[in-house]
C-alpha positions in Angstrom: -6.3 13.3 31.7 -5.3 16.6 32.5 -1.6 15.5 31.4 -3.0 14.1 28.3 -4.8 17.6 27.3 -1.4 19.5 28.3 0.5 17.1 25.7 -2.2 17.8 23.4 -1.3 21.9 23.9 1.9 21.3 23.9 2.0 19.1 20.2 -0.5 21.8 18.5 2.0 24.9 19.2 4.7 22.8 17.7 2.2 21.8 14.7 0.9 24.9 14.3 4.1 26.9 13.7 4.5 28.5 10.8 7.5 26.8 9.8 6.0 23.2 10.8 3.3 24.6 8.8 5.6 25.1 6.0 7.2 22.1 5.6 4.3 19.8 6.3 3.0 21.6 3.4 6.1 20.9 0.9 5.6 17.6 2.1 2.4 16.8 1.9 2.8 18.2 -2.0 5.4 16.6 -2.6 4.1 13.1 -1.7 1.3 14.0 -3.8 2.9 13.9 -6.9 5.1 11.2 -6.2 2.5 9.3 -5.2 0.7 10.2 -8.9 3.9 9.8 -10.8 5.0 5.9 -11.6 7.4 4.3 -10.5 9.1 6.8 -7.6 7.7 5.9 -4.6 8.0 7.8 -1.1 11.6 5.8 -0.6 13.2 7.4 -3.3 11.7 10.8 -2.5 12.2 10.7 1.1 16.2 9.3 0.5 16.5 12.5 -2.1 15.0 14.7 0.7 17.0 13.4 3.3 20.4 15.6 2.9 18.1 18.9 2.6 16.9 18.2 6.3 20.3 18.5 7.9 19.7 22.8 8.7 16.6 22.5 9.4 14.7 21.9 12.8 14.6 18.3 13.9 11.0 18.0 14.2 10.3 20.2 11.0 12.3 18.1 9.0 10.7 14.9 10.3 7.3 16.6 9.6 8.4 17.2 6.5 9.5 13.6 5.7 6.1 12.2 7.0 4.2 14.5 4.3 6.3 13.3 1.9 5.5 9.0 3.0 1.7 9.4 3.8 1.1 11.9 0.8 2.3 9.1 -1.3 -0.7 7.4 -0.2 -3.1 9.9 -1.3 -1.3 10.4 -4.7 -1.2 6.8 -5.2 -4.4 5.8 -6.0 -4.8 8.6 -8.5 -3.2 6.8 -11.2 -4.5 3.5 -10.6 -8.2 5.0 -10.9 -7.7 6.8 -13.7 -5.2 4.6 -15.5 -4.8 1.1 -14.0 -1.5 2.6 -13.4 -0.4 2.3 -9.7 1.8 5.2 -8.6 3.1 3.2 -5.7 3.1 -0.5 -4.7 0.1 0.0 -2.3 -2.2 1.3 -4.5 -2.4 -1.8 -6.1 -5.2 -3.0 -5.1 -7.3 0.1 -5.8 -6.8 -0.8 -9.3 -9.0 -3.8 -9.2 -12.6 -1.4 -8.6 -11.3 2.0 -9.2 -10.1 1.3 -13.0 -13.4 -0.2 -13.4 -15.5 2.6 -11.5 -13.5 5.4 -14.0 -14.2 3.2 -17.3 -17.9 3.9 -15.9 -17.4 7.3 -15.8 -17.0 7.2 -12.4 -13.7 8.4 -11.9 -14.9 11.9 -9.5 -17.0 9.1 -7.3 -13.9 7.3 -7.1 -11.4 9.7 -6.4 -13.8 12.1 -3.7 -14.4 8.6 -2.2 -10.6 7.2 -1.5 -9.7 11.2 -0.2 -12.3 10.7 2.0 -11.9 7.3 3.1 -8.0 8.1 3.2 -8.6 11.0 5.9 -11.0 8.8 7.9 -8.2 5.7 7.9 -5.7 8.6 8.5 -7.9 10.2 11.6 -8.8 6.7 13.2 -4.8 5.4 13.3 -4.0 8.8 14.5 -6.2 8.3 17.8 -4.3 4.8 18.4 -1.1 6.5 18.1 -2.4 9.3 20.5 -3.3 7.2 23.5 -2.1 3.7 22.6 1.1 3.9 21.2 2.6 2.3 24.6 0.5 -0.8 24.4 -0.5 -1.6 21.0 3.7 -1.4 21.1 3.8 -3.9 23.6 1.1 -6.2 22.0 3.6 -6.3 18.5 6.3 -7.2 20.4 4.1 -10.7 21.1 4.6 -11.4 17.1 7.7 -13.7 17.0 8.8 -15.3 13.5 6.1 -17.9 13.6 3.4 -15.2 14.0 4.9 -13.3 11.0 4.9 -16.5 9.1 1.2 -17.2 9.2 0.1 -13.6 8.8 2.1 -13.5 5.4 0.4 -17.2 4.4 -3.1 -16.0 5.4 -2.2 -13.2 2.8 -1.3 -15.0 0.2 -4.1 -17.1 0.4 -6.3 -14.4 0.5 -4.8 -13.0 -2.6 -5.4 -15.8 -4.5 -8.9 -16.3 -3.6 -10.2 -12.7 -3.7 -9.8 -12.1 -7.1 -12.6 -12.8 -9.4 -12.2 -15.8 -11.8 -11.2 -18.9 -11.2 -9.2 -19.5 -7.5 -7.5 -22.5 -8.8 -5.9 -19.2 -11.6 -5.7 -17.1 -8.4 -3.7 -19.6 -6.9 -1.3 -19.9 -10.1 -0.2 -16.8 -9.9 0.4 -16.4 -6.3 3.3 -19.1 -6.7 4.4 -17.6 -10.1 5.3 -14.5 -7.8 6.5 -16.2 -4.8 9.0 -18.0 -7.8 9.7 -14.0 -8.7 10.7 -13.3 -5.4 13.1 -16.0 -5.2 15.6 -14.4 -8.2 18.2 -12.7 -6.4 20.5 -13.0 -3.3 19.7 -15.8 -0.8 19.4 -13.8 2.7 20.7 -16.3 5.1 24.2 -17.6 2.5 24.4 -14.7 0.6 24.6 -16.5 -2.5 23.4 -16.2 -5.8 20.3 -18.4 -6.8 17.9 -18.4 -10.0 20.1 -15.1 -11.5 21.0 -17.2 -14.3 24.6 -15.9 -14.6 22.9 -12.3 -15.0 25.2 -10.0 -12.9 21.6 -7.1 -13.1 19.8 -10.0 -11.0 21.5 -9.9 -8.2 18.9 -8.2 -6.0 16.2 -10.0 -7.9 13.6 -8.3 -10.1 12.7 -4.5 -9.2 9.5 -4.4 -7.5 8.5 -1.1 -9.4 9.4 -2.6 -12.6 7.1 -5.6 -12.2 4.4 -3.2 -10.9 4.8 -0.9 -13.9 4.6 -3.6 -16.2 1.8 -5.8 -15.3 -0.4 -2.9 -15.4 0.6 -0.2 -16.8 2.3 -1.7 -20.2 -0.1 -4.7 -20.3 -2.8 -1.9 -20.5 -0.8 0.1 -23.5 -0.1 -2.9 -25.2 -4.0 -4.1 -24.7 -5.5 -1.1 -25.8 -3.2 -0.3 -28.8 -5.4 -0.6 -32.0 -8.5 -1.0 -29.8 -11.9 0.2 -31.5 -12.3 2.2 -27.5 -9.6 4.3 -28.4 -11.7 7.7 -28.2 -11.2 9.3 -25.0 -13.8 10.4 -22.8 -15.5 14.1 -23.7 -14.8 15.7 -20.0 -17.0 18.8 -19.4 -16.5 20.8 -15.9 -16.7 18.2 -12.8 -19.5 19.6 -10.3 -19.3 18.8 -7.0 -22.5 16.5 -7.2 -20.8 14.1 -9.0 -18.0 13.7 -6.7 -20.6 13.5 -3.8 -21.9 10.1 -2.8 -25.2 9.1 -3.2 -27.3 8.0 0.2 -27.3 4.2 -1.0 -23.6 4.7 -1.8 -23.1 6.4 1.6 -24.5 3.3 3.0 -22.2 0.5 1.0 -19.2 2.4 1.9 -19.4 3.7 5.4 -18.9 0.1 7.2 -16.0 -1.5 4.9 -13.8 2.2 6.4 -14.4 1.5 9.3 -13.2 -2.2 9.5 -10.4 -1.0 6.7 -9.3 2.0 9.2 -9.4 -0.2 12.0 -7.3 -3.3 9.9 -4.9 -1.3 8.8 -4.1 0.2 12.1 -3.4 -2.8 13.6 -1.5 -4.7 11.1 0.4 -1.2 10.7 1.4 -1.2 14.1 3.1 -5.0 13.0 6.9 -4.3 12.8 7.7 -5.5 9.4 4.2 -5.9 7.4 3.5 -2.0 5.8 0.4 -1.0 3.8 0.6 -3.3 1.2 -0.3 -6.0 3.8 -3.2 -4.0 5.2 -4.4 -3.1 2.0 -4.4 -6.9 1.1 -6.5 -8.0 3.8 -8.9 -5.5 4.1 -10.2 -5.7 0.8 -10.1 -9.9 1.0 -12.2 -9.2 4.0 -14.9 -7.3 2.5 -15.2 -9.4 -0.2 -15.7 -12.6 2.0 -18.3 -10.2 3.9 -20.2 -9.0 1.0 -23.6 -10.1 -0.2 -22.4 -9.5 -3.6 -19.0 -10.5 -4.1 -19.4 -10.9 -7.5 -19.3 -7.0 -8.2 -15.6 -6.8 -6.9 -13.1 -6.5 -10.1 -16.7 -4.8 -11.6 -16.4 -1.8 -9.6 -17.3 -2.1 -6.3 -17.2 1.4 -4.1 -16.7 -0.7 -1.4 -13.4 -2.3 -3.1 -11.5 1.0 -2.5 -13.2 2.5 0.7 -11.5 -0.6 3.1 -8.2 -0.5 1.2 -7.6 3.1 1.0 -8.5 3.7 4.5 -6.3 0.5 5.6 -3.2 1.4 3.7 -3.3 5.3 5.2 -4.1 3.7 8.2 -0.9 1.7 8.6 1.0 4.5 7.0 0.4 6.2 10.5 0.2 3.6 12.5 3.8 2.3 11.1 4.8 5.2 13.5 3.8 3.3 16.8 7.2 0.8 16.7 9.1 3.2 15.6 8.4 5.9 18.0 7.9 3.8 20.8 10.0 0.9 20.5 12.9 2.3 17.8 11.7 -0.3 15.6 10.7 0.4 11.8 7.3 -1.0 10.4 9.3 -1.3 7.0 11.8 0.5 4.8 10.3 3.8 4.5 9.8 4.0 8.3 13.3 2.8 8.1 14.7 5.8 6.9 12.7 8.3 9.0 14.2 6.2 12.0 17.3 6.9 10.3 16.5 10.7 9.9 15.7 10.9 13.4 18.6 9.5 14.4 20.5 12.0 12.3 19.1 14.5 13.9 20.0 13.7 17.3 16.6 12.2 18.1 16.6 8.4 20.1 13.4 6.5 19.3 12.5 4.0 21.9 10.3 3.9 25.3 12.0 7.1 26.9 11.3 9.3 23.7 7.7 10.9 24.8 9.1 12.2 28.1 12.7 13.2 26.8 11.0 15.0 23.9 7.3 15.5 24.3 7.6 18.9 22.3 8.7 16.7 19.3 6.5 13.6 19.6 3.6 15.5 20.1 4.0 17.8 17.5 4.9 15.3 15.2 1.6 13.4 15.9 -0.5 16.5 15.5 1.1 17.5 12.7 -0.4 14.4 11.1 -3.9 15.4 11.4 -2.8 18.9 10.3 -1.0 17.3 7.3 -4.5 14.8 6.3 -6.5 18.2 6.5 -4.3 19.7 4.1 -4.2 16.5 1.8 -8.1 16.9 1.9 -8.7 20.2 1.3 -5.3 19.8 -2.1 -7.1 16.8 -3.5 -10.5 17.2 -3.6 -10.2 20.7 -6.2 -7.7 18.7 -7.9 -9.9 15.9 -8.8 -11.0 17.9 -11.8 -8.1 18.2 -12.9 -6.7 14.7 -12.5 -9.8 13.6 -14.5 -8.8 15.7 -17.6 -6.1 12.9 -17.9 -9.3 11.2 -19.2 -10.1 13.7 -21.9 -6.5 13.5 -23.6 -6.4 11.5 -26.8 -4.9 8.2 -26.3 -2.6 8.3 -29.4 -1.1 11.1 -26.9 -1.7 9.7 -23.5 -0.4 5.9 -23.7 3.1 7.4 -25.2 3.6 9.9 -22.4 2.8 7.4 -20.0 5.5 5.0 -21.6 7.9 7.6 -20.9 7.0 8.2 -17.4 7.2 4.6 -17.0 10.7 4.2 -17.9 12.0 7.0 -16.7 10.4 5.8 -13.0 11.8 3.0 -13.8 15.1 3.8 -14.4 15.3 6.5 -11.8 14.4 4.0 -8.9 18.0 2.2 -8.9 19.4 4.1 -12.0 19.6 0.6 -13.8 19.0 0.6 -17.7 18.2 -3.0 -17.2 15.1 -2.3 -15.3 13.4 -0.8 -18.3 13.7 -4.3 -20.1 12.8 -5.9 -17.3 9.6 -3.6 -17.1 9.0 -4.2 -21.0 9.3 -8.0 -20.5 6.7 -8.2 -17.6 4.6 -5.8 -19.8 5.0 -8.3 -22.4 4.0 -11.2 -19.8 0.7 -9.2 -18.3 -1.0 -9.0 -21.7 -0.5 -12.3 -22.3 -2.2 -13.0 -18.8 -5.2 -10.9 -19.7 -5.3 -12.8 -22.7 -6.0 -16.0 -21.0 -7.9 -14.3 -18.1 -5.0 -14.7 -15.2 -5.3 -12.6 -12.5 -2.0 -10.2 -11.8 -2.7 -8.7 -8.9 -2.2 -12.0 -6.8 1.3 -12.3 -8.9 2.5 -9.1 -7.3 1.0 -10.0 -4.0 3.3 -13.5 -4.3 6.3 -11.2 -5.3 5.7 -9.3 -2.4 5.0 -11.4 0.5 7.2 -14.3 -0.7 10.6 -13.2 0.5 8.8 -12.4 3.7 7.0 -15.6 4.2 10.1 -17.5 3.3 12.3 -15.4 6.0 10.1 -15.8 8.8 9.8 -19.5 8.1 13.1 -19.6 7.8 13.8 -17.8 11.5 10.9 -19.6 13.0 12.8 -22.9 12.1 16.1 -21.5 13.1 14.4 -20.7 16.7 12.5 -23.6 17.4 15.9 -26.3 15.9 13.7 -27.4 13.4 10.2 -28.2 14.7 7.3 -27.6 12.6 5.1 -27.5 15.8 6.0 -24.2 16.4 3.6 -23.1 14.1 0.8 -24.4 16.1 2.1 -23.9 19.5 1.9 -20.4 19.4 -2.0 -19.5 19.7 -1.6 -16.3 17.5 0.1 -18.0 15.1 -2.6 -20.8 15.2 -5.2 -18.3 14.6 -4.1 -17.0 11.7 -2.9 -20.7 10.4 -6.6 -21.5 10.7 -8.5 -18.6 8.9 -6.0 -19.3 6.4 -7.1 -22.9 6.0 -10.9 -21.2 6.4 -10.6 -19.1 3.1 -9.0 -22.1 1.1 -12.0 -24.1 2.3 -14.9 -21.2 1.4 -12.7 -20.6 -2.1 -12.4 -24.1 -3.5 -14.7 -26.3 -1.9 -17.8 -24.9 -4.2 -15.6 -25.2 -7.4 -14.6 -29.1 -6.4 -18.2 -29.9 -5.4 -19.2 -28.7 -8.7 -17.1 -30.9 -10.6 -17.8 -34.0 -8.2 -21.2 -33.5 -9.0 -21.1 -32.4 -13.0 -22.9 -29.5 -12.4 
């Protein structure tokens, strides 16, 4: 114990340096606005960021880099709140309640509510990282291919049951992205497949681009000519509106604690990432939830578990790669890479050939949430201004920032078709009342879930059994089947029966 608290010393010096300080600060404010901006995402703006670390202190520069991937988090769900707009790929799912919460004039609820849950998710993963990095390290190295395989199927039935509507629709859509996913370069041949002779589709369809478009541009297009095109009269934002009530206290105190603890275990996954986490922490409160119905509607409890699940696995994303040298996925990627630039070997050895620099990187996470905390919650009145702007203004300037995200991302003029195309197709789904959340879920996971099957098949020369040999895998195989079962049985019995 006594070691523990002299590591503990030893990381807040580091952390509480005033160029650490500094630099988790441009950080943190950087990832901010990325994270509110469409269409950047923390890879771009950590890659950009990367050459401007070479002068500067190893573990500055990696506490800088850190602020920059988990302030994207916080920034994130800005957007989708306010305009069913999600600045990054994981703040997806907050779109589903948060648009819904701010169309009630909820939006200050909403926002004080995913900063708060954020920190908590943060704060919990921290802990795990703090005094179980070592064996929560050694548990993911249990996850083989066959493992992987079932957790990505359990999510993709998850997302097509948790959305509200029909789950035969939910289901739909899941293989309509898992057929998106396929475009593009076949990852065991190399070649081509479903490009079409188009030369742009070689990598397959941009992720931001398909993101942008489902919801951002299927909400322009949706709301151009609408009769609710008067925007909503803002006065100041007091502080008791951005406070919980005690009965909302109550509905959203439990689902960040399960999120938190979710998302810090599925973050600790080599591989998965937040989306993941966000994904099945909100399919697990709604299979928990007396009233399902209300999520889509504006459930508080709809962002509490995600937001704290996907900050959760934002940190703990850092156990692998600190402990083992292995990334959680590709924006943990290019820290390990950073490190490495720096001089810096991640693996078992690294907490006693650099304690001054693992510990001060792990305090300098809590310093960095604190100062996410204490930069969002003033801003919230601001960000709800957005509201207040005209629409004729708004939905214009947002095209723009759309694009130009777009574009930026892989400097591709193709994309911004692409992006207008899938804008195109996500209007046309509202139309007929198909889900697209579960499409970007399929685009997602698919690649992944194909891979692993892929591998798993590769390992075990061909036998399906492996699957079900594996006990974890098994698991997960069967709480899979357990959600297809609670989704679609009711709908089938109904139509046995003629009710």
């Amino acid at each position: 114990m006594s070691d523990f608290a002299a590591n503990i010393m030893i990381g807040l010096g580091k952390a509480l340096s005033g160029e650490s300080l500094l630099f988790c600060f441009i950080g943190v404010t950087v990832g901010t606005v990325v994270g509110v901006l469409p269409g950047i995402g923390p890879l771009a703006a950590i890659s950009l960021a990367l050459p401007m670390t070479y002068y500067l202190d190893p573990t500055a520069a990696l506490i800088m880099l850190a602020g920059i991937f988990y302030g994207a988090q916080y920034g994130g769900s800005t957007a989708s709140i306010l305009l069913n707009l999600p600045g990054t790929a994981t703040a997806a799912i907050t779109c589903l309640d948060g648009y819904p919460l701010a169309q009630k004039g909820k939006a200050p609820l909403a926002l004080f509510v995913t900063a708060i849950n954020s920190f908590i998710g943060s704060s919990f993963a921290i802990v795990l990282v703090m005094g179980f990095a070592p064996l929560i390290a050694e548990l993911a190295l249990e996850f083989s291919s066959a493992e992987y395989f079932s957790v990505m199927l359990l999510g993709l039935i998850a997302a097509s049951t948790m959305t509200a509507g029909s789950p035969f629709k939910g289901l739909a859509m899941v293989i309509f992205g898992i057929a998106l996913g396929l475009v593009g370069t076949d990852v065991n041949t190399g070649m081509f497949r479903f490009n079409f002779g188009i030369l742009e589709l070689a990598d397959g369809f941009s992720l931001v681009a398909l993101a942008m478009g489902l919801f951002g541009v299927a909400e322009i297009i949706g709301n151009i000519g609408s009769p609710q095109g008067t925007p909503m009269k803002l006065g100041h934002i007091r502080f008791k509106e951005m406070w919980p009530s005690k009965p909302e206290w109550k509905k959203i105190w439990a689902p960040t604690l399960r999120g938190s603890v979710i998302g810090s275990f599925v973050g600790a996954l080599p591989g998965t990432g937040p989306g993941i986490a966000s994904l099945m922490a909100y399919a697990t409160e709604k299979r928990l939830s007396k009233n399902p119905e209300e999520f889509g509607k504006g459930a508080l409890e709809g962002i509490s578990a995600p937001e704290a699940a996907n900050n959760a696995s934002v940190q703990a994303a850092f156990i692998p790669t600190l402990s083992l040298g292995i990334p959680g996925d590709a924006v943990v990627a290019v820290l390990l890479g950073a490190m490495i630039l720096h001089g810096i070997t991640p693996g078992p050895n690294l907490i006693n050939e650099q304690p001054e620099m693992f510990w001060g990187l792990i305090i300098s996470f809590w310093v960095g949430n604190l100062m996410l905390l204490v930069l969002n919650i003033p801003l919230i009145g601001l960000w709800v201004k957005l509201l207040s702007i005209p629409y004729n203004i708004l939905y214009p300037a947002i095209l723009v920032f759309i694009c130009v995200g777009v574009y930026s991302s892989d400097n591709n003029a193709f994309d911004v078709f692409v992006v207008l195309g899938f804008g195109v197709v996500g209007y046309l789904m509202r139309i007929f009342d198909y889900p697209a959340m579960p499409v970007l879920l399929g685009f997602i996971l698919g690649p992944l879930l194909e891979e692993h099957f892929r591998r798993a098949l590769l390992l075990s020369r061909g036998h399906l059994t492996t699957f079900v040999d594996r006990p974890i895998s098994l698991a997960f195989l069967l709480l899979g089947f357990a959600f297809l079962a609670a989704a679609f049985l009711p709908s089938l019995r109904k139509k046995v029966t003629g009710d």
